[in-house]
N, C-alpha and C positions, 0 to 999 in steps of 0.2 A: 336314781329314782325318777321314775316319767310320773309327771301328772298332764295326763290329757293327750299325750303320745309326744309331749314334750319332755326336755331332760330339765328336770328343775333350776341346775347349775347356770342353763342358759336364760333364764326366765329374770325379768327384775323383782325383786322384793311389791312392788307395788300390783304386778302383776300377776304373781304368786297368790297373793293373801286374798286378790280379787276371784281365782276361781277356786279357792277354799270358803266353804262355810262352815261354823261351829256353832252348838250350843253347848254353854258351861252347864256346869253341875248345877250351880246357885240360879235359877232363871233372874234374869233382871230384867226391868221392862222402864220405859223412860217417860218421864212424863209427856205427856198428851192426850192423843187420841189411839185407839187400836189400829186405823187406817195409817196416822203417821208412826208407828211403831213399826208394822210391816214395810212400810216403805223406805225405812233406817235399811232393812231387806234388799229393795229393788224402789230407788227413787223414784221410777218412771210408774209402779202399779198403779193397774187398772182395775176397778170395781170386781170385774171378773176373777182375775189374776187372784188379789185379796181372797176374795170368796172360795175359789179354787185350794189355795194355803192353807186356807183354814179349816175348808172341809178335810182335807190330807191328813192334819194336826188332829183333826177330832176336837174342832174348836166351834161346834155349831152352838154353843152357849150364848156366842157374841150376839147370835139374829135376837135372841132374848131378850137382851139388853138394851136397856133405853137409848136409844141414837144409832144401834148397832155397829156398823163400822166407824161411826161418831163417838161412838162411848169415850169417855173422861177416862184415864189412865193415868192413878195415881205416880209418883217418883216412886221408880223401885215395882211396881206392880201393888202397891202392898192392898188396894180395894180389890184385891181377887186373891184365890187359894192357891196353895199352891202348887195345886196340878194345874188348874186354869192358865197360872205364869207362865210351867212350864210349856204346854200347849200353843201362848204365843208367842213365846220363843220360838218352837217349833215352826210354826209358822211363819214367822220373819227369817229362819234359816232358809226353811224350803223355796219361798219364794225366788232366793235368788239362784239363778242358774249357775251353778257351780261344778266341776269337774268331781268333787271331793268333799263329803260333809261329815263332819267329827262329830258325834252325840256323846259328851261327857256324863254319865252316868242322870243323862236328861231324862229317862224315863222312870224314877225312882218314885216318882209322887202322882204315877199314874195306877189305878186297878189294873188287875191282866186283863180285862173284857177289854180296857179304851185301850192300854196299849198296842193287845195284840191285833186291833181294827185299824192301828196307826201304823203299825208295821207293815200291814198289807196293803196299807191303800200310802205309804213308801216306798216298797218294794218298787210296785206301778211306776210312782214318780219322781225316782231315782233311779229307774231300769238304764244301766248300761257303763252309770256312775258307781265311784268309791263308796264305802258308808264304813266309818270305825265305829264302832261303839263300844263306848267302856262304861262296863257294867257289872254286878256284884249281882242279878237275879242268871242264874243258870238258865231262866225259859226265855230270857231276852236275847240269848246268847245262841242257842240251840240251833235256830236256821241260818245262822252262817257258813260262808261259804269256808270260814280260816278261824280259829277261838285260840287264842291266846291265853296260858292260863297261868296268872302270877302265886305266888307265895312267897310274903315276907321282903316283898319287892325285888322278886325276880322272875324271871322266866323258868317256868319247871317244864311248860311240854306247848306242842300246838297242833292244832289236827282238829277232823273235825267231830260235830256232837258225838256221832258213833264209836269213829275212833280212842277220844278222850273217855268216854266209860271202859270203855274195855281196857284202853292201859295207864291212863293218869288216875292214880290213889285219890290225890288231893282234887280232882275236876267230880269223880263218883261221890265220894264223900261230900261234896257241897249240892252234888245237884241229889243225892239219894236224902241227905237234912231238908232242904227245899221244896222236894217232890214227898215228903212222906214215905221214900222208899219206892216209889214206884219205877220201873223201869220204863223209858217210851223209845 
């Protein structure tokens, strides 16, 4: 496995995990401030940088907010919803320049409008890097470059959106329940 045109085997564990970023399923957020949340991210961000992440994220709620990159940030995130969490989670991922970012079923408690404006202005800002995501919405899934498609916890097929309608059962059937039937 290369990450980064390196063999992982050769790489130290500390150096590894440095150019991985993830965001879990459960967003968690630590207490402080939004600006010391992203910077848990990238220690060294700059005003800009922050601002940059969070536009990405679809997190322009923050300018909102009393202190904005100041705002107070409950343990846990728990004074925000939980799309807002996950947004700056997102954001604290994106920030940091990574080889490699995992999105654990992180966009779950987004609409399709923010997500799929999040996905595009990702696309941008991950151009060139890894991106996994695991996900249970078949339109989060669709413009990948590779879709993995489990059942019962395992692999049944993989290929892409077009491919998997045409011959994975079980990938047509979730995205035909999801889509209403429609074909795209």
């Amino acid at each position: 496995v290369l990450l980064g045109g390196c063999d992982v085997r050769d790489v130290t564990q500390r150096d590894l995990r440095a150019r991985i970023s993830y965001v879990p399923q459960k967003a968690w957020l630590f207490s402080g401030t939004v600006a010391s949340n992203l910077r848990d991210g990238l220690p060294n961000a700059g005003e800009d940088q922050m601002r940059h992440a969070l536009d990405v994220a679809q997190s322009q709620f923050v300018y909102d907010l009393a202190g904005g990159l100041d705002a107070v940030v409950a343990q846990g995130g728990t004074n925000f919803s939980g799309g807002q969490r996950q947004r700056l989670a997102i954001a604290r991922a994106i920030i940091k320049p990574a080889d490699l970012y995992i999105f654990d079923d992180s966009f779950s408690a987004l609409d399709f409008m923010t997500e799929a404006n999040l996905r595009r202005a990702l696309a941008e800002k991950a151009a060139g890097r890894t991106q996994i995501v695991v996900t249970q919405r078949v339109t989060s899934a669709m413009s990948s470059d590779q879709i993995f498609v489990m059942d019962g916890g395992r692999l049944v097929d993989s290929g892409t959106h077009r491919e998997l309608l045409e011959r994975c059962k079980v990938y047509r059937e979730i995205y035909l329940s999801q889509t209403g039937g429609e074909r795209r």
